[in-house]
C-alpha positions in Angstrom: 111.9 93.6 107.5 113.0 91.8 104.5 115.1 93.8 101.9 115.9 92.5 98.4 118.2 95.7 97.5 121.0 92.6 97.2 119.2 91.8 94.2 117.9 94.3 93.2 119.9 97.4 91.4 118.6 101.1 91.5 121.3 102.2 88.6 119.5 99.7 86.4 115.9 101.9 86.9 117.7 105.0 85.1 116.5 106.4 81.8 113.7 103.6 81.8 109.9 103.2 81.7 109.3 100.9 84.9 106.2 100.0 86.5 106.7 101.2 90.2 104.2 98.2 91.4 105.7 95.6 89.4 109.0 96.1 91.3 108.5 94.7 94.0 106.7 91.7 95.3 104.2 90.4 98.4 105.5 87.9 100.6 103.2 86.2 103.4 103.7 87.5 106.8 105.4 90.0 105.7 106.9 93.6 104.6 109.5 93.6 101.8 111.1 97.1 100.4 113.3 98.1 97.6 115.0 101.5 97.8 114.5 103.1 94.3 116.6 106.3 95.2 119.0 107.0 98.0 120.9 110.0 98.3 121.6 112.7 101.2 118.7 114.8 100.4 116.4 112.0 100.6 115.2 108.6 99.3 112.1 106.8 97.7 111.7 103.7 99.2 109.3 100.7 97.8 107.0 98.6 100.0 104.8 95.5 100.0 102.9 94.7 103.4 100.7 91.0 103.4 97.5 92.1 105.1 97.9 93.0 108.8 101.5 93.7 108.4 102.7 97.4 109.3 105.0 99.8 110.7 104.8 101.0 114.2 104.4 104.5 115.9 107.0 106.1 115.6 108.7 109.7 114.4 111.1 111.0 111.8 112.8 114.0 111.2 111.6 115.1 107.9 108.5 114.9 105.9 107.7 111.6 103.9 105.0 111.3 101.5 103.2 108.1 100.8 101.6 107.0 97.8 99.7 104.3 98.1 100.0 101.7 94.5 98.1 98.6 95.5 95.6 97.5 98.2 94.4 99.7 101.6 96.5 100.8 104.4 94.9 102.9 107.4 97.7 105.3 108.3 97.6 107.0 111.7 99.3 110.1 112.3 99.4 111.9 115.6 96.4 109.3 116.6 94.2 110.4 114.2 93.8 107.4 110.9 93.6 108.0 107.6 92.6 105.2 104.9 94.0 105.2 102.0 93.2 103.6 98.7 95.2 103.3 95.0 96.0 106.1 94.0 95.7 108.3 97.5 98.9 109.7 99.0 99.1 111.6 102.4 102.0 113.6 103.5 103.2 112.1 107.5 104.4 115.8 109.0 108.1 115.5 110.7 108.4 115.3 114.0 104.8 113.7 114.8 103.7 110.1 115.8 102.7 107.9 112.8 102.2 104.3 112.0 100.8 102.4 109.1 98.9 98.9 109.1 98.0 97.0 106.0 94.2 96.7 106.1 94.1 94.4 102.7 97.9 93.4 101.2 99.3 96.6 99.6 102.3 98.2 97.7 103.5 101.6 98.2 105.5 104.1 97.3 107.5 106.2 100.2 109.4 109.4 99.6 111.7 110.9 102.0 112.7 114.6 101.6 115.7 115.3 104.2 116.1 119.0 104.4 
């Protein structure tokens, strides 16, 4: 996974009107993040997937919510698949199997609460 957070500085995001899809960009063949926030109680996390592209099963510790900016995704949790569409978000549970596959090129917004 490609990660432009070289480039790219969170501090400068502070006490300014952004536009969350604008941030970050699609690549072919791809899936390219940006971390917005990242501190110990948790992080929110950018995405672009090209179409096909996607995360496998897998698990995490703590909740993460995703909101879905641009574009489709089917997310999968515990076997059972959720579509999602702009402007849908879903909550993956902790602790439970989930994986995400880009059904047309989308953008996304992850969020990460550690607790």
């Amino acid at each position: 996974m490609k990660t432009d957070d070289d480039i790219f500085d969170p501090k400068s995001l502070v006490a300014r009107v952004v536009n969350l899809a604008n941030l970050v960009d699609y690549q072919d063949g791809a899936v390219v993040s940006r971390t917005v926030i990242d501190k110990d109680k948790g992080t929110v996390t950018l995405f672009s997937f090209d179409q096909g592209q996607g995360l496998s099963e897998h698990t995490a510790p703590f909740d993460a919510l995703v909101y879905l900016l641009d574009g489709e995704a089917e997310v999968t949790i515990s076997k059972k698949p959720f579509t999602l569409h702009p402007g849908d978000m879903i909550i993956m549970p902790a602790n439970e199997p989930h994986a995400l596959r880009a059904i047309k090129k989308l953008k996304m917004l992850l969020v990460m609460i550690r607790s």
